[in-house]
C-alpha positions as CSV (number, residue, x, y, z in Angstrom):
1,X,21.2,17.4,18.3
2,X,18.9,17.6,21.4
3,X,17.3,14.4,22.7
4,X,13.1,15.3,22.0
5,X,15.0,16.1,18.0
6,X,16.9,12.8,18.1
7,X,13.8,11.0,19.7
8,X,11.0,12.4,17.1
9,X,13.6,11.1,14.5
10,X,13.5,8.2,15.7
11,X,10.1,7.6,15.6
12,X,9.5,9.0,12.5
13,X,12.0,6.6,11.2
14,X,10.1,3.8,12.8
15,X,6.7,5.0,11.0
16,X,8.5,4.7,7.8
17,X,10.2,1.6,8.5
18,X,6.7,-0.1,9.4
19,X,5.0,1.6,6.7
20,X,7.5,0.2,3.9
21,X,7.3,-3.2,5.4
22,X,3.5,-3.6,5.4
23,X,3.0,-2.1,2.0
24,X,6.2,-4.0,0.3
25,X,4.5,-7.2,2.3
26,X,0.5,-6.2,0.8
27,X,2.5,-5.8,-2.5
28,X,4.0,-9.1,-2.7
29,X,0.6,-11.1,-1.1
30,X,-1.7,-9.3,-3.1
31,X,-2.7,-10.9,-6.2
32,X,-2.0,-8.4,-10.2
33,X,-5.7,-7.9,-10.6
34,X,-6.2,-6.8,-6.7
35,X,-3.1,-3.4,-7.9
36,X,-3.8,-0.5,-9.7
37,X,-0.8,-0.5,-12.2
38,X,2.6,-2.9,-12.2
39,X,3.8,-4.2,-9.3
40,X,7.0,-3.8,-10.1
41,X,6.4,0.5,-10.5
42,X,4.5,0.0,-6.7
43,X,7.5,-1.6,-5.2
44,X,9.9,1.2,-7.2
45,X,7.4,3.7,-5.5
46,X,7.6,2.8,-2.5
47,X,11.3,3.2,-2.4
48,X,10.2,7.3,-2.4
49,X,10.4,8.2,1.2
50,X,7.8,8.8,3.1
51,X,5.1,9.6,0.2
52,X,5.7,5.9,-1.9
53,X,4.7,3.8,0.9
54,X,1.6,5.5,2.2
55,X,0.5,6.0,-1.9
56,X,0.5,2.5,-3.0
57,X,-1.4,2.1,0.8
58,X,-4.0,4.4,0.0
59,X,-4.3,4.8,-4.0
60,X,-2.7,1.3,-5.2
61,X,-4.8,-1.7,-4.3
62,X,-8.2,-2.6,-5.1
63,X,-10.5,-3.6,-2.7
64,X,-12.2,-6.9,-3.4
65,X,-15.9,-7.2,-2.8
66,X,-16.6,-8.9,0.6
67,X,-20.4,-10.5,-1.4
68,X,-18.7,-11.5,-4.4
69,X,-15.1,-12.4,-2.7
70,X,-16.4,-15.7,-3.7
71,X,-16.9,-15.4,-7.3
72,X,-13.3,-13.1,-7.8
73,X,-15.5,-10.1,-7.8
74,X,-13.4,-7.2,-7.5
75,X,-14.7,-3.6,-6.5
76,X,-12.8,0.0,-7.3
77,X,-12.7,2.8,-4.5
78,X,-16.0,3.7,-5.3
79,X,-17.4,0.6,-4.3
80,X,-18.2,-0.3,-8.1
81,X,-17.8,-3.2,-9.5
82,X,-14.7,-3.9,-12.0
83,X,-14.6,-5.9,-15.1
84,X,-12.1,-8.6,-15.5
């Protein structure tokens, strides 16, 4: 294998590597009501290389509400508010 293939495999296993670890980490902090969906199925997903990692990243936490972070509120992706 030629060293620029052998080097951009290397740092594309290093994107994966970091990208596992911080969404496996966010996964394990992040309280049930803050995930879309188990947590269990998340940390099964992100087992799927490269798509599982940067999917429960993107699509599987809920943001909470920085105003009512307080009070629990908790906001979809829209920005909208979500009933508990």
């Amino acid at each position: 294998m030629s060293p620029p293939k052998r080097a951009g495999i290397i740092v594309l296993a290093g994107v994966e590597i970091v990208a596992t670890s911080m969404a496996l980490l966010d996964l394990a902090k992040r309280p049930r009501e803050l995930v879309r969906g188990p947590k269990f199925a998340w940390a099964l997903a992100c087992a799927i290389q490269p798509v599982g990692p940067f999917t429960y990243l993107a699509l599987g936490r809920r943001k909470v509400d920085p105003v009512s972070q307080l009070s629990g509120g908790v906001v979809d992706g829209n920005g909208l508010a979500v009933a508990e």
